[in-house]
Predicted model as a PDB file, atoms N, CA, C, CB and O in Angstrom, pLDDT in the B-factor column:
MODEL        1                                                                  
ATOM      1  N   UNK A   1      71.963-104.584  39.702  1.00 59.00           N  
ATOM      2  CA  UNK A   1      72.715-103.895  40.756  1.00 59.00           C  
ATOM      3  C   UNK A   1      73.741-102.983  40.114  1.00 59.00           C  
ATOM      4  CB  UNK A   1      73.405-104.908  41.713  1.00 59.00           C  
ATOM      5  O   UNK A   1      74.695-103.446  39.489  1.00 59.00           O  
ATOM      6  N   UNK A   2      73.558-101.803  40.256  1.00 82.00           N  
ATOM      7  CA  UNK A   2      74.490-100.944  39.845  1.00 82.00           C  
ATOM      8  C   UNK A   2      75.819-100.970  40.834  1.00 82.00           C  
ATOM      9  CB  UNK A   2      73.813 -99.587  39.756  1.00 82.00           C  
ATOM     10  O   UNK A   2      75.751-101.277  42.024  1.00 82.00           O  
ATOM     11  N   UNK A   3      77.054-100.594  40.137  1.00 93.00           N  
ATOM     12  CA  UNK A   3      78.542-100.597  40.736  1.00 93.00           C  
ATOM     13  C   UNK A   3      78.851 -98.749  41.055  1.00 93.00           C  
ATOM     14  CB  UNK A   3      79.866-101.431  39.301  1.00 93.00           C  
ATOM     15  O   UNK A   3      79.997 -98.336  40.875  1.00 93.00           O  
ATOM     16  N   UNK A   4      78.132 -98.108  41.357  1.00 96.00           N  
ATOM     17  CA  UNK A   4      78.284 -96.847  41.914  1.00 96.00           C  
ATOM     18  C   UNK A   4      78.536 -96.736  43.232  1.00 96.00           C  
ATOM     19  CB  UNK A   4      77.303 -96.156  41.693  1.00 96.00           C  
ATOM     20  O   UNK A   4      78.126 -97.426  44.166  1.00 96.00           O  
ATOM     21  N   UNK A   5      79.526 -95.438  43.208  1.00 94.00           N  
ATOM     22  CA  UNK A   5      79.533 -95.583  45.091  1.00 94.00           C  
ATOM     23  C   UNK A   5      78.828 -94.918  46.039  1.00 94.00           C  
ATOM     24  CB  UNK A   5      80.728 -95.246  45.705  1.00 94.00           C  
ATOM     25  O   UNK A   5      78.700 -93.772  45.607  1.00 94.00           O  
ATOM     26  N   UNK A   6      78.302 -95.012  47.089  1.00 95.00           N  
ATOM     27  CA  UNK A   6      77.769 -94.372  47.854  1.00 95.00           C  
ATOM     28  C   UNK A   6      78.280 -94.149  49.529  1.00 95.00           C  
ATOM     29  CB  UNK A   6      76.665 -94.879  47.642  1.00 95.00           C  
ATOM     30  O   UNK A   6      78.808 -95.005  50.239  1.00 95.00           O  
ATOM     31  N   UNK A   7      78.036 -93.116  49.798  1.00 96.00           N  
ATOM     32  CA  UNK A   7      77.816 -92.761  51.229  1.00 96.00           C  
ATOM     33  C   UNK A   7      77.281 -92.209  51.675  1.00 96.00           C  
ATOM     34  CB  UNK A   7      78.348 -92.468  51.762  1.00 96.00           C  
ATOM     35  O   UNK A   7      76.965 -91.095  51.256  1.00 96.00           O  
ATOM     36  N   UNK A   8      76.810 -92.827  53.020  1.00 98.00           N  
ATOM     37  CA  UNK A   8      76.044 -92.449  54.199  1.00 98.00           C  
ATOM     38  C   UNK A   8      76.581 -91.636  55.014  1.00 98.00           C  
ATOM     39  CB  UNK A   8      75.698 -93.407  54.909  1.00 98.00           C  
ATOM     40  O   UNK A   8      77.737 -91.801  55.405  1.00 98.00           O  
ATOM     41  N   UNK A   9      75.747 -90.524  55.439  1.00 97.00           N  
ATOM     42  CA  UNK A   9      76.488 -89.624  56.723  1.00 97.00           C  
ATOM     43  C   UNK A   9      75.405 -89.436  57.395  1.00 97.00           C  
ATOM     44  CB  UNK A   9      77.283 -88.115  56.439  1.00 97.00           C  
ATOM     45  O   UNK A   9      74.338 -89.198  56.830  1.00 97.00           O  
ATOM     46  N   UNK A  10      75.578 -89.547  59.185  1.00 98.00           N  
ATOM     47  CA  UNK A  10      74.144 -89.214  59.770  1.00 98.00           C  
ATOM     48  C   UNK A  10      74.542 -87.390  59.971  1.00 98.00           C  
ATOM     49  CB  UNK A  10      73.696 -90.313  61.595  1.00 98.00           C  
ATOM     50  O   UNK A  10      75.697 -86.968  59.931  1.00 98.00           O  
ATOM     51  N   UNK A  11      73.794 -86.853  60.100  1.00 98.00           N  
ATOM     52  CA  UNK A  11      73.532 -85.581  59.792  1.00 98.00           C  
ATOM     53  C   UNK A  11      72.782 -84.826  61.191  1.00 98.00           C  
ATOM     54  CB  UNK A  11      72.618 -85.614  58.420  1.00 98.00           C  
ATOM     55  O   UNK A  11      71.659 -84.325  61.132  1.00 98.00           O  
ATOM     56  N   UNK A  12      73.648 -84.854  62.468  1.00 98.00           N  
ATOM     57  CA  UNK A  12      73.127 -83.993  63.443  1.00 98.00           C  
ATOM     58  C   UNK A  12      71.645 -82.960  62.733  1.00 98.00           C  
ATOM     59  CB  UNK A  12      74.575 -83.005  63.951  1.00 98.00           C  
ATOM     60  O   UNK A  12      70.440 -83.165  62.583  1.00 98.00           O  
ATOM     61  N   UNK A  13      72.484 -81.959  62.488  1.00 97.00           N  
ATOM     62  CA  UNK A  13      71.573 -80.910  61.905  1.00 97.00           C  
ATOM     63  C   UNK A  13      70.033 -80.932  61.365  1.00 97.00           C  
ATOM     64  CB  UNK A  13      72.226 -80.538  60.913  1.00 97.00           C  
ATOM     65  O   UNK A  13      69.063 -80.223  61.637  1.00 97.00           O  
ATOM     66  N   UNK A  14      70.236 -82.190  60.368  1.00 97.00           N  
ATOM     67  CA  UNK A  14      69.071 -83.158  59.789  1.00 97.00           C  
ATOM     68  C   UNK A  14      68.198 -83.747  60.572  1.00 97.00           C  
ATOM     69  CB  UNK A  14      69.522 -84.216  59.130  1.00 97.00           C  
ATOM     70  O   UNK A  14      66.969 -83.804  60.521  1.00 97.00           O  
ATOM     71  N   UNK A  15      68.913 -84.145  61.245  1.00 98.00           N  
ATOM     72  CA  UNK A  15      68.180 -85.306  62.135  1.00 98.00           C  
ATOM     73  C   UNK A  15      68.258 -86.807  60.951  1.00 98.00           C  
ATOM     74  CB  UNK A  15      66.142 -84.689  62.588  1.00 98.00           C  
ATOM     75  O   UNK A  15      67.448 -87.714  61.137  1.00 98.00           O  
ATOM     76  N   UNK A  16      68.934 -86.876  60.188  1.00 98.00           N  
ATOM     77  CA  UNK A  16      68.689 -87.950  58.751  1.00 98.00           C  
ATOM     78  C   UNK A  16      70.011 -88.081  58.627  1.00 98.00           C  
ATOM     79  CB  UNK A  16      67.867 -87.364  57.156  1.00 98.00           C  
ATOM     80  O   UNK A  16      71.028 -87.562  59.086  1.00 98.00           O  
ATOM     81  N   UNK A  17      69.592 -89.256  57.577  1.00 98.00           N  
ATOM     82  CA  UNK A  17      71.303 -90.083  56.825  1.00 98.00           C  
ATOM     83  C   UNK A  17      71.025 -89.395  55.766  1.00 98.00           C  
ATOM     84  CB  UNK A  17      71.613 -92.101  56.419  1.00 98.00           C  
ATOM     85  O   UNK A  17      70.013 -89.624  55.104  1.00 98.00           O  
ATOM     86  N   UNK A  18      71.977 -88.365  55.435  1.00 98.00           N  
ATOM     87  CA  UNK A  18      72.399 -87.936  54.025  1.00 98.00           C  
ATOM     88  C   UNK A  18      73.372 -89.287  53.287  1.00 98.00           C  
ATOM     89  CB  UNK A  18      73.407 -86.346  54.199  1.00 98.00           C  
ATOM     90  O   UNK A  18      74.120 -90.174  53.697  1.00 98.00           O  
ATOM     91  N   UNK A  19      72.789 -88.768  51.860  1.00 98.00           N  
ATOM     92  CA  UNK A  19      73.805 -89.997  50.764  1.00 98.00           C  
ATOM     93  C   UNK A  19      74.245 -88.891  49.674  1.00 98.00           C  
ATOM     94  CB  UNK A  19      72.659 -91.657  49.761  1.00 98.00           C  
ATOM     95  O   UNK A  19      73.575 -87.993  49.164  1.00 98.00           O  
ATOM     96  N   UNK A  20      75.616 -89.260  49.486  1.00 97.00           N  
ATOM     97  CA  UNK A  20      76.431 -88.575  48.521  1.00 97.00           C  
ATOM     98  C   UNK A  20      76.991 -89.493  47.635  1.00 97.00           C  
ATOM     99  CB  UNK A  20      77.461 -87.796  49.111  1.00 97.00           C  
ATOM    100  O   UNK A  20      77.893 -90.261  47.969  1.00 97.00           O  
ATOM    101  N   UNK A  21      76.382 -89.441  46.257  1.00 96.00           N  
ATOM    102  CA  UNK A  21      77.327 -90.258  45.113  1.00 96.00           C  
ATOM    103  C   UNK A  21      78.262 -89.609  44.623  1.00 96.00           C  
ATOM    104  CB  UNK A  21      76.692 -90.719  43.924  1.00 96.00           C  
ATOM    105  O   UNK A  21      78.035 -88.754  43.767  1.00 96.00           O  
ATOM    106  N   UNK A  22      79.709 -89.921  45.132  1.00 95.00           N  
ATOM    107  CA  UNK A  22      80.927 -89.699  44.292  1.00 95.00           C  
ATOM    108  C   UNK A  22      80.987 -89.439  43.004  1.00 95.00           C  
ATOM    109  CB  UNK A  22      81.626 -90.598  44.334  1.00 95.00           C  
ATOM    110  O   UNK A  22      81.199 -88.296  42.601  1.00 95.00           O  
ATOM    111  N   UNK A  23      80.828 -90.346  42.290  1.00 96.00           N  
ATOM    112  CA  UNK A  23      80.664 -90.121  41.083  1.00 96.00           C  
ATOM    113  C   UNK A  23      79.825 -89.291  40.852  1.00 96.00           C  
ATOM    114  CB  UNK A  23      80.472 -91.009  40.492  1.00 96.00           C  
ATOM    115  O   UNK A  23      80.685 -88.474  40.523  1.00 96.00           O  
ATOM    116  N   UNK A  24      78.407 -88.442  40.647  1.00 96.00           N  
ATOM    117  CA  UNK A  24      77.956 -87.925  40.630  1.00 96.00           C  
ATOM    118  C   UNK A  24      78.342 -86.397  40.978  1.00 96.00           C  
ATOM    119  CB  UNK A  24      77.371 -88.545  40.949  1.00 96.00           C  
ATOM    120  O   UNK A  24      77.797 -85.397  40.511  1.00 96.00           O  
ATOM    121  N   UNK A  25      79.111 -86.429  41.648  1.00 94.00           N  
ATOM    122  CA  UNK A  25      79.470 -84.833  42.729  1.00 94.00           C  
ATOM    123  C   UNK A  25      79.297 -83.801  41.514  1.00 94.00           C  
ATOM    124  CB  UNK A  25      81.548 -84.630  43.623  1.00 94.00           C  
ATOM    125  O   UNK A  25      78.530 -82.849  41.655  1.00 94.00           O  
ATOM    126  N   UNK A  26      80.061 -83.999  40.232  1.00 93.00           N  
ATOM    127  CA  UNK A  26      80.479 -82.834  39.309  1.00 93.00           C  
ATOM    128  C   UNK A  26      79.232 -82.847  38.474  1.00 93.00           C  
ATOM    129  CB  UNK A  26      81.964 -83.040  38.393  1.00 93.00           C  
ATOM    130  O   UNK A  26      79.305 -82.296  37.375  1.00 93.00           O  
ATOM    131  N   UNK A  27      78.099 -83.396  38.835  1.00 94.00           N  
ATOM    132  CA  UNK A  27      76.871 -83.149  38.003  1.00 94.00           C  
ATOM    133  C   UNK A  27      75.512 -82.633  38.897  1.00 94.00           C  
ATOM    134  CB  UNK A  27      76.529 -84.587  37.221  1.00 94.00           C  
ATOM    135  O   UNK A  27      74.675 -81.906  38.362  1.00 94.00           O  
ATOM    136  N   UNK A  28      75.377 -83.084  40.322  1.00 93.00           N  
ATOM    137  CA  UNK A  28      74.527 -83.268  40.722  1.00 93.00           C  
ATOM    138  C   UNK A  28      74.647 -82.750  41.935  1.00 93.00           C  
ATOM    139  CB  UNK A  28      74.231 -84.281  40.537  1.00 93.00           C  
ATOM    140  O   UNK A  28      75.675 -83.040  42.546  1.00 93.00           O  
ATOM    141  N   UNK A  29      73.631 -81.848  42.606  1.00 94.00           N  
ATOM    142  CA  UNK A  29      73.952 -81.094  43.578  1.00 94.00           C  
ATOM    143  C   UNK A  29      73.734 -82.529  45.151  1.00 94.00           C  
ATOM    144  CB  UNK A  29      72.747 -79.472  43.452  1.00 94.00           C  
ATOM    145  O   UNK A  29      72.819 -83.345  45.262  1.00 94.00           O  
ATOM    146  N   UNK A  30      74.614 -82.381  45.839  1.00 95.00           N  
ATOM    147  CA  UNK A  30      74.713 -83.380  46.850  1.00 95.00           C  
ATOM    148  C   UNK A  30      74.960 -82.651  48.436  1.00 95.00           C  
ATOM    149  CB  UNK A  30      75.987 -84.395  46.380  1.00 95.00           C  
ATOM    150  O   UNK A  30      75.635 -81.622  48.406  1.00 95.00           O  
ATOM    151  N   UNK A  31      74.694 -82.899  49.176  1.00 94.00           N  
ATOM    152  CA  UNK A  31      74.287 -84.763  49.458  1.00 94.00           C  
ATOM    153  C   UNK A  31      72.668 -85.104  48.363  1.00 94.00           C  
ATOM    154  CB  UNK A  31      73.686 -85.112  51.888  1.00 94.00           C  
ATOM    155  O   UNK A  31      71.798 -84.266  48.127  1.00 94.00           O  
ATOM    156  N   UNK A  32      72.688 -86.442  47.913  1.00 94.00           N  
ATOM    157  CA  UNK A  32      70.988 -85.802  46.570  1.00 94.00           C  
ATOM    158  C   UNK A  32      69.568 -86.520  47.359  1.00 94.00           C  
ATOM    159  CB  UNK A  32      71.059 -86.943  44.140  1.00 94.00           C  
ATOM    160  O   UNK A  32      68.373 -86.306  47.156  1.00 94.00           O  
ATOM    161  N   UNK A  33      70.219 -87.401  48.277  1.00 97.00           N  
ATOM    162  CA  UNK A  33      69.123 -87.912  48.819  1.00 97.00           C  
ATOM    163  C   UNK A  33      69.411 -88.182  50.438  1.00 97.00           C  
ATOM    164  CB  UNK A  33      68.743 -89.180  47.994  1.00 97.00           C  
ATOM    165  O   UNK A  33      70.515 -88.037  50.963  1.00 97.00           O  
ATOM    166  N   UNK A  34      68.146 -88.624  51.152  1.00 98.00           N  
ATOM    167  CA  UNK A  34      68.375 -89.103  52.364  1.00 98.00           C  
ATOM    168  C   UNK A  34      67.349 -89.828  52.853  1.00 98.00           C  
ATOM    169  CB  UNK A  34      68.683 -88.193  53.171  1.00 98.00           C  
ATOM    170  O   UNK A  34      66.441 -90.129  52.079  1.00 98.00           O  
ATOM    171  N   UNK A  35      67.293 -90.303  54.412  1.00 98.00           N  
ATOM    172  CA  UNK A  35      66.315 -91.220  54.765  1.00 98.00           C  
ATOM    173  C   UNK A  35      66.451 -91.503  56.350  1.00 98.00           C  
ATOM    174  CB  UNK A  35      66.474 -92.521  53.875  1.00 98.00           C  
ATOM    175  O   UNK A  35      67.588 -91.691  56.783  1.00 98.00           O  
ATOM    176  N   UNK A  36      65.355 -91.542  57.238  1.00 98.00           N  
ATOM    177  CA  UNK A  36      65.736 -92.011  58.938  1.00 98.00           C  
ATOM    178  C   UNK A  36      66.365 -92.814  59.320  1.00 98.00           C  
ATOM    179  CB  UNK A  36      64.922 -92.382  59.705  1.00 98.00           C  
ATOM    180  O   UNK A  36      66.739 -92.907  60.489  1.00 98.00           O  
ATOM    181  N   UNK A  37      66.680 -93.734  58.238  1.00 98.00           N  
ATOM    182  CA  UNK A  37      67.737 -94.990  58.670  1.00 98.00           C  
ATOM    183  C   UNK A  37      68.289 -95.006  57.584  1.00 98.00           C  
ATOM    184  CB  UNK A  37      67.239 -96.504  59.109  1.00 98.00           C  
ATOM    185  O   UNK A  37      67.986 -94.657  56.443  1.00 98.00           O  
ATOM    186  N   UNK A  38      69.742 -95.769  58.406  1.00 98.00           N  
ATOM    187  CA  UNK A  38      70.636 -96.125  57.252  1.00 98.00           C  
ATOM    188  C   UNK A  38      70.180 -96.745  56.130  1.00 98.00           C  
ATOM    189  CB  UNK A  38      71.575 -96.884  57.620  1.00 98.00           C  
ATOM    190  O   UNK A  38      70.660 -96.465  55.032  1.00 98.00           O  
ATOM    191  N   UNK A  39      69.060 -97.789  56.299  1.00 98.00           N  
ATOM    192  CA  UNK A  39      68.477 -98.590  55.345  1.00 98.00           C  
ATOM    193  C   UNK A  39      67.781 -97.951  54.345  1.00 98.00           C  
ATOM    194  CB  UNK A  39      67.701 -99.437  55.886  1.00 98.00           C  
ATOM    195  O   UNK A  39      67.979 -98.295  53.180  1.00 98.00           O  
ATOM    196  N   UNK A  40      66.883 -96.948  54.648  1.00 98.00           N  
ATOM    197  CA  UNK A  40      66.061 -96.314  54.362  1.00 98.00           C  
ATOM    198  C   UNK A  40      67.034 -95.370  53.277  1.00 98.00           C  
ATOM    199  CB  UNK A  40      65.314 -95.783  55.599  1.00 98.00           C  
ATOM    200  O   UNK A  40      66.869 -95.677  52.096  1.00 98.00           O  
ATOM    201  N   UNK A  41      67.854 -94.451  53.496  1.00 98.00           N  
ATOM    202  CA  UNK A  41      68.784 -93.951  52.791  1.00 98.00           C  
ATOM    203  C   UNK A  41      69.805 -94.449  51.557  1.00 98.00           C  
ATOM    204  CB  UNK A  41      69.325 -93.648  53.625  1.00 98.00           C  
ATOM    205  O   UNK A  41      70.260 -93.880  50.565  1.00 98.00           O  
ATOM    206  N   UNK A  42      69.941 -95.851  52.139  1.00 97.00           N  
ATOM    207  CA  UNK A  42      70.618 -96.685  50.847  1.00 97.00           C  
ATOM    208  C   UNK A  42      69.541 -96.704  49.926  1.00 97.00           C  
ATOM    209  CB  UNK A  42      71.152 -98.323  51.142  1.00 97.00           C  
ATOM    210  O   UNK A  42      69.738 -96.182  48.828  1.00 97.00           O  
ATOM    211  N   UNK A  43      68.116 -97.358  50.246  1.00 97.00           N  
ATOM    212  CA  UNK A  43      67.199 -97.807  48.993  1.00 97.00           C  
ATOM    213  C   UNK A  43      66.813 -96.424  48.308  1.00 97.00           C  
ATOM    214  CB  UNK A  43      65.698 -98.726  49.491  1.00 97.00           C  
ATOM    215  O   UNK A  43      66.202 -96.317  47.244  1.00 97.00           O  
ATOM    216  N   UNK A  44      67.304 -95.326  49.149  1.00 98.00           N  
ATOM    217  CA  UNK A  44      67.136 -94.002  48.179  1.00 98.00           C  
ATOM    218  C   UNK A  44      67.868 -93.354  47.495  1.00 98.00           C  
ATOM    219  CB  UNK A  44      66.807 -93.120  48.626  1.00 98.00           C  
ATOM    220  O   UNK A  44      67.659 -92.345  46.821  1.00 98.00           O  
ATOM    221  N   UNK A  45      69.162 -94.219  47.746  1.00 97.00           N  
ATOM    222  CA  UNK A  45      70.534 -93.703  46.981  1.00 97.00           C  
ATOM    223  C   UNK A  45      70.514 -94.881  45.778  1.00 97.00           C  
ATOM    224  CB  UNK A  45      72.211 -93.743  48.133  1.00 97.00           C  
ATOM    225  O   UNK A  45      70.950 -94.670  44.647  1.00 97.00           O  
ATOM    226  N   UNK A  46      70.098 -95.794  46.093  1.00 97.00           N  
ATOM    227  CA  UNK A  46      69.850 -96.386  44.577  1.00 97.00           C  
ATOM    228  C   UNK A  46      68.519 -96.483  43.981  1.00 97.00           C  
ATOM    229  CB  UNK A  46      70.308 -97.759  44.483  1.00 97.00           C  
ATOM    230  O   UNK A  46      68.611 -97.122  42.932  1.00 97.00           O  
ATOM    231  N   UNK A  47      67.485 -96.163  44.185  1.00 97.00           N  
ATOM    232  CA  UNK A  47      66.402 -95.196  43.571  1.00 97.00           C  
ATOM    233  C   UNK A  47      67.482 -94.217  42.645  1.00 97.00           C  
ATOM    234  CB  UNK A  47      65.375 -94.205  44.950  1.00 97.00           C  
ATOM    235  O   UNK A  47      67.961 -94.699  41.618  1.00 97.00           O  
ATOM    236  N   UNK A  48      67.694 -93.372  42.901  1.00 96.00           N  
ATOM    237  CA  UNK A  48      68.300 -92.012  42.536  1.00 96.00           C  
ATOM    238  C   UNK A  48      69.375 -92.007  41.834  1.00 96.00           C  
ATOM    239  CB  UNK A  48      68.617 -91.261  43.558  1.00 96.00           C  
ATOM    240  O   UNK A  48      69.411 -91.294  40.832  1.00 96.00           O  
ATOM    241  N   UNK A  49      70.328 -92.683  42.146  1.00 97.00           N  
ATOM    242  CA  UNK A  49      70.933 -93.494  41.079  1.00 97.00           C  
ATOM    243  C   UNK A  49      70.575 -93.813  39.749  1.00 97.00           C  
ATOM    244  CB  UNK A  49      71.039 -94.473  41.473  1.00 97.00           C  
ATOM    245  O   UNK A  49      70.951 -93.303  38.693  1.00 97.00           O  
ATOM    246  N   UNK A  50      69.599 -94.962  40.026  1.00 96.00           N  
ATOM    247  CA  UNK A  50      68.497 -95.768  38.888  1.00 96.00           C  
ATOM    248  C   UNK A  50      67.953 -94.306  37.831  1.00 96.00           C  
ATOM    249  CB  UNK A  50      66.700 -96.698  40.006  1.00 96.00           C  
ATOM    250  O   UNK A  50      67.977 -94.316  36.600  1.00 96.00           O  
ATOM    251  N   UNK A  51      67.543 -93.273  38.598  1.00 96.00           N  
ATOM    252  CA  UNK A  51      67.127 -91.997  37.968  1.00 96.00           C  
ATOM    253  C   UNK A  51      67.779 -91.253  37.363  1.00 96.00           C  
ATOM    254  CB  UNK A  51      66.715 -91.290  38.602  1.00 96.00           C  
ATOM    255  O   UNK A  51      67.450 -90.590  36.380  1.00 96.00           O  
ATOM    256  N   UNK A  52      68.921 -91.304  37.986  1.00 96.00           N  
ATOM    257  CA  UNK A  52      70.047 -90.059  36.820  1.00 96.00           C  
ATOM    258  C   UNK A  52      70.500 -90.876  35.563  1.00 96.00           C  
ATOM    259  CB  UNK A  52      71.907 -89.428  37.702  1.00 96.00           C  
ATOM    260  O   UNK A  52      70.601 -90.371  34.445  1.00 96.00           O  
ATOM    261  N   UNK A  53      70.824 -92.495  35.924  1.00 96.00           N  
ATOM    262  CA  UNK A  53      71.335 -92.923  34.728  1.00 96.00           C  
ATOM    263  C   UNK A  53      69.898 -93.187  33.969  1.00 96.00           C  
ATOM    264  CB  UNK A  53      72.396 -94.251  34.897  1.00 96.00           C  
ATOM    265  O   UNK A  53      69.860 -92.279  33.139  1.00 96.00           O  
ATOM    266  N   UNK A  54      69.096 -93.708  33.876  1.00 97.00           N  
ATOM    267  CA  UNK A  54      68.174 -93.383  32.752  1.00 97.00           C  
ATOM    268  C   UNK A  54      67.783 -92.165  32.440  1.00 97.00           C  
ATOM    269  CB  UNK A  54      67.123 -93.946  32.863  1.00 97.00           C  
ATOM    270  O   UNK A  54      67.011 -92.293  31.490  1.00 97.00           O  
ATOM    271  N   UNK A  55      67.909 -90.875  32.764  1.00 97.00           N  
ATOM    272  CA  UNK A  55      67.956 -89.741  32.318  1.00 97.00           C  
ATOM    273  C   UNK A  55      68.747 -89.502  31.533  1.00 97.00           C  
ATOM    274  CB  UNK A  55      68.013 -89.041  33.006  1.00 97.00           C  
ATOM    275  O   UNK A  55      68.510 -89.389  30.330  1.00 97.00           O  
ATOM    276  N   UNK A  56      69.755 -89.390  32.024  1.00 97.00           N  
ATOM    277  CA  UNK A  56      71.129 -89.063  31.229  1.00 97.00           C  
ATOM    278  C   UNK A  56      71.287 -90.045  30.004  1.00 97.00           C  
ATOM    279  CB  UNK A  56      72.512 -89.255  32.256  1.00 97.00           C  
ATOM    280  O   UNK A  56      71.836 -89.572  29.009  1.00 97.00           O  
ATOM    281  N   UNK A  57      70.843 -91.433  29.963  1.00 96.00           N  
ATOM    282  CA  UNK A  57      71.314 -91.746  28.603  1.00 96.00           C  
ATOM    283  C   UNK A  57      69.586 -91.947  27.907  1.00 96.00           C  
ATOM    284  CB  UNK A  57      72.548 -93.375  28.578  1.00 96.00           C  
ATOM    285  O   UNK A  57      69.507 -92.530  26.826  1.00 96.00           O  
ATOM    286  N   UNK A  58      68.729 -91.617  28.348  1.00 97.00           N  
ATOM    287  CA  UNK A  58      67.330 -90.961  27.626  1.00 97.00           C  
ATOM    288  C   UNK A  58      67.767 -89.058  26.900  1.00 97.00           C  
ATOM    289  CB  UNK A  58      65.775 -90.842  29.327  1.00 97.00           C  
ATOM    290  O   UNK A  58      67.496 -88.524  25.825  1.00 97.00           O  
ATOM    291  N   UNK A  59      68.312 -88.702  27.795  1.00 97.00           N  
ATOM    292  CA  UNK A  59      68.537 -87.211  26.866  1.00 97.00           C  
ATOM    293  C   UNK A  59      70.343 -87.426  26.190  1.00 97.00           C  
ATOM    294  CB  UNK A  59      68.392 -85.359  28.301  1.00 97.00           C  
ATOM    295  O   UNK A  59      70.688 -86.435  25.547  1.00 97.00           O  
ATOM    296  N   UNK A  60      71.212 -88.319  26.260  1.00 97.00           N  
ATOM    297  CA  UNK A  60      72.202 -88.924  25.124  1.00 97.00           C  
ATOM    298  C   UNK A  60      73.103 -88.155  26.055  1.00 97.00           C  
ATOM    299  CB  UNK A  60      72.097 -88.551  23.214  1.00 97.00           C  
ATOM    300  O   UNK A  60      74.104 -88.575  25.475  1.00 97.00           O  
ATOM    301  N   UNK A  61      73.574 -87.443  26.935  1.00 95.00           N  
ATOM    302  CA  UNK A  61      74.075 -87.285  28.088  1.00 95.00           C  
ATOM    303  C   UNK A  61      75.761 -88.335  28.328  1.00 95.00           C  
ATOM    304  CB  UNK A  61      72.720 -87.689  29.074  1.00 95.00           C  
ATOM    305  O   UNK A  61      75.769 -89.534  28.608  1.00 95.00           O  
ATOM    306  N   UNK A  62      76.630 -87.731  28.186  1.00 94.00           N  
ATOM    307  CA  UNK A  62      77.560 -88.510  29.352  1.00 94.00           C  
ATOM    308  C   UNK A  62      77.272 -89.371  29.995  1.00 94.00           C  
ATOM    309  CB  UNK A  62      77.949 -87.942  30.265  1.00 94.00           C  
ATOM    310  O   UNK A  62      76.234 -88.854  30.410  1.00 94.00           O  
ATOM    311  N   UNK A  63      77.307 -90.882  30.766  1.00 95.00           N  
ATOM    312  CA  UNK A  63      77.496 -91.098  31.912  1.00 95.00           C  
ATOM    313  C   UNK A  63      78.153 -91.477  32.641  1.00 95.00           C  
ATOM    314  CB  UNK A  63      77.086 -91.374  32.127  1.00 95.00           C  
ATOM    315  O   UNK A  63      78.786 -92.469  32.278  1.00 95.00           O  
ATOM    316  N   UNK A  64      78.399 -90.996  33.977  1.00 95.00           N  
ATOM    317  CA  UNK A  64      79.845 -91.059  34.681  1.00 95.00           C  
ATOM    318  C   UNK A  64      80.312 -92.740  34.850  1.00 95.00           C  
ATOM    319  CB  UNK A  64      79.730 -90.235  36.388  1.00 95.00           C  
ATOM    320  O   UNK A  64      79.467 -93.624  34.989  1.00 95.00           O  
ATOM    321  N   UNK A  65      81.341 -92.926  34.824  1.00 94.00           N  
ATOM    322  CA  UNK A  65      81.900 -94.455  35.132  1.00 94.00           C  
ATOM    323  C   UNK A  65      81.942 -94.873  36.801  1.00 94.00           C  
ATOM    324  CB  UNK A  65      83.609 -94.561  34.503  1.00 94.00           C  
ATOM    325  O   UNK A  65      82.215 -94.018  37.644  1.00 94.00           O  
ATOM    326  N   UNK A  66      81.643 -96.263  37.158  1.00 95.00           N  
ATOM    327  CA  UNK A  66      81.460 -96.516  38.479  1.00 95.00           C  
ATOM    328  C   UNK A  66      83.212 -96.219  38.840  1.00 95.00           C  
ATOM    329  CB  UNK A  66      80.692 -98.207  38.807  1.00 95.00           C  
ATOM    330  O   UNK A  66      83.982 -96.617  37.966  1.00 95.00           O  
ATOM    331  N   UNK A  67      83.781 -95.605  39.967  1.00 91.00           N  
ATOM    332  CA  UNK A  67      85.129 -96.159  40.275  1.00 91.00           C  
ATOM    333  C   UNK A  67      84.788 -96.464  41.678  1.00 91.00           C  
ATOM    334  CB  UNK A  67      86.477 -95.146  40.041  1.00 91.00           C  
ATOM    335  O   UNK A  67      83.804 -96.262  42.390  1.00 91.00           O  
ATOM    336  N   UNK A  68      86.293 -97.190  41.874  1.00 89.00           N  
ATOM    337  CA  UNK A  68      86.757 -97.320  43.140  1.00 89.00           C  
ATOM    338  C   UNK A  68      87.232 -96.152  44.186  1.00 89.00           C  
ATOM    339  CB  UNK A  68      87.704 -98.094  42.941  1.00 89.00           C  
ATOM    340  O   UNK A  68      88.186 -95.465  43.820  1.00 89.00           O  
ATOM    341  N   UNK A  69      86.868 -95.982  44.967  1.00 83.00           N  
ATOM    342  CA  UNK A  69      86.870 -94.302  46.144  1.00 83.00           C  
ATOM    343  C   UNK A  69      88.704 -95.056  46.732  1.00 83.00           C  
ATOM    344  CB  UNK A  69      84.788 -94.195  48.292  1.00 83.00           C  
ATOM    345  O   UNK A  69      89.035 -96.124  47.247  1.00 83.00           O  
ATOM    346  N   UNK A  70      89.458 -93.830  46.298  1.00 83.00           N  
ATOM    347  CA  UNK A  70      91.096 -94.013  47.328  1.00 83.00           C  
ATOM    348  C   UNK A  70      90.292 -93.278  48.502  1.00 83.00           C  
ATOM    349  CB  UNK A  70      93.028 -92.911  46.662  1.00 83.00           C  
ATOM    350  O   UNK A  70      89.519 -92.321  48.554  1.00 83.00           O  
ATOM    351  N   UNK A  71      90.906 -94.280  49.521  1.00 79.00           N  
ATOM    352  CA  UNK A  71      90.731 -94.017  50.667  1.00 79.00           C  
ATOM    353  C   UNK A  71      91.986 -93.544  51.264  1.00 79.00           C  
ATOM    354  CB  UNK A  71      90.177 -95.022  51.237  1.00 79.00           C  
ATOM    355  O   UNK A  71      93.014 -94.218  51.328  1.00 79.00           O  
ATOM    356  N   UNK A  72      91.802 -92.019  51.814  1.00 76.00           N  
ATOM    357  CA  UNK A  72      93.725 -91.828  52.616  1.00 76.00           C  
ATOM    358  C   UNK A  72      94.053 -92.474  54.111  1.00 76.00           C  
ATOM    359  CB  UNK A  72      94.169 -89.847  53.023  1.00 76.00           C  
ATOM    360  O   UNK A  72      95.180 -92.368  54.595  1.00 76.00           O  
TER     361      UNK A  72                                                      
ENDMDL                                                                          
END                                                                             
């Protein structure tokens, strides 16, 4: 289980749950994934997840640290 953060947004426009990884924002064009249900959208935000970090430390890459999101 990875400690990355995620969020869900339902997406009028879409008709779908967009997912945006925080951590990710300054690398990866976002929202990066989505899905018809909330459920459906989480198991694709950690799919995708699972994908950037074995990329990134397969090509020796940075990888970003999990944090905690301040909430205002």
């Amino acid at each position: 289980m990875n400690r990355y953060s995620m969020i869900v947004q339902w997406s009028d426009e879409d008709q779908l749950f967009l997912v945006t990884i925080p951590e990710f924002a300054d690398l990866v064009v976002m929202p990066c994934t989505h899905g018809k249900t909330r459920e459906e959208a989480i198991h694709n935000g950690e799919e995708v997840i699972e994908m950037y970090l074995e990329a990134w430390q397969a090509e020796g890459e940075m990888i970003p640290e999990p944090r905690t999101l301040q909430v205002a």
